[in-house]
N, C-alpha and C positions, 0 to 999 in steps of 0.2 A: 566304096560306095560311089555310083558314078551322081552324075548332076541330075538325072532324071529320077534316079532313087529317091536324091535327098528330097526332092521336088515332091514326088511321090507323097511320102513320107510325111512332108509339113503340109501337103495338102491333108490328109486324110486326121492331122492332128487341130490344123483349124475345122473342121467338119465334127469332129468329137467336142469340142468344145462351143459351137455353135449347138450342135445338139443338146449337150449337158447342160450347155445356161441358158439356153434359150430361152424356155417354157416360163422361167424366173424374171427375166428380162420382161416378155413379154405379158404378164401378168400384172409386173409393177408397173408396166408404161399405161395398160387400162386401168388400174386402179387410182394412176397419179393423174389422169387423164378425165378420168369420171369425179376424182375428187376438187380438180383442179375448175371444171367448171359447176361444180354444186358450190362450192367457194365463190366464184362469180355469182352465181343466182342469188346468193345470200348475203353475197358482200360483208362476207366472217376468213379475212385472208391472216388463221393462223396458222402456220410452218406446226405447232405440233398434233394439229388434228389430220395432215396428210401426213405423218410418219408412223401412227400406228396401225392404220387398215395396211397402209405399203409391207410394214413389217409382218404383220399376220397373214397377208396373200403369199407373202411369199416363204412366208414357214410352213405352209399350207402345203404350196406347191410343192416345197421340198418335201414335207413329210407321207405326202400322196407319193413322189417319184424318183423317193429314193433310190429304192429299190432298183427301178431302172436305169438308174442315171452311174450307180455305181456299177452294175453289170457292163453297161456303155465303156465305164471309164479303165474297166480289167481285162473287156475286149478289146481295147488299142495297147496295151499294154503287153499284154500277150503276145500281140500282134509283132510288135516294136521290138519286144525283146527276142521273138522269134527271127525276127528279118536279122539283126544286130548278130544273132549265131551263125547265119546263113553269112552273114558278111565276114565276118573273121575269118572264115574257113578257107 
């Protein structure tokens, strides 16, 4: 595998991973963001009233794109283990 392979390669593997956690990430950043300042407006700064909307956005998001996210993650894998034959050879 030359250097550009491997480059290749961990390129296309932070992009799967970007893709797969993203939506998750970005989900909880609105959720911690929207709760973080209704906290301010109310001047009620308890740590466990922003961890259960955080926790449920984002069981949410999982459970809407799953399905997605694991097709994503059988597509680089496939991919991976296909290149990995083609290199042996």
């Amino acid at each position: 595998m030359t250097l550009t392979e491997a480059t290749l390669l961990g390129r296309e593997a932070l992009w799967t991973v970007l893709l797969v956690g993203g939506p998750a990430l970005l989900v909880t950043l609105a959720v911690g963001t929207l709760l973080s300042v209704l906290q301010a407006v109310t001047q009620v700064h308890e740590q466990t009233l922003s961890f259960l909307p955080k926790l449920l956005a984002v069981a949410l998001v999982l459970a809407v794109g799953a399905g997605w996210m694991a097709a994503e993650l059988v597509r680089f894998g496939t991919r991976s283990f296909a290149h990995a034959a083609e290199v042996t050879r």
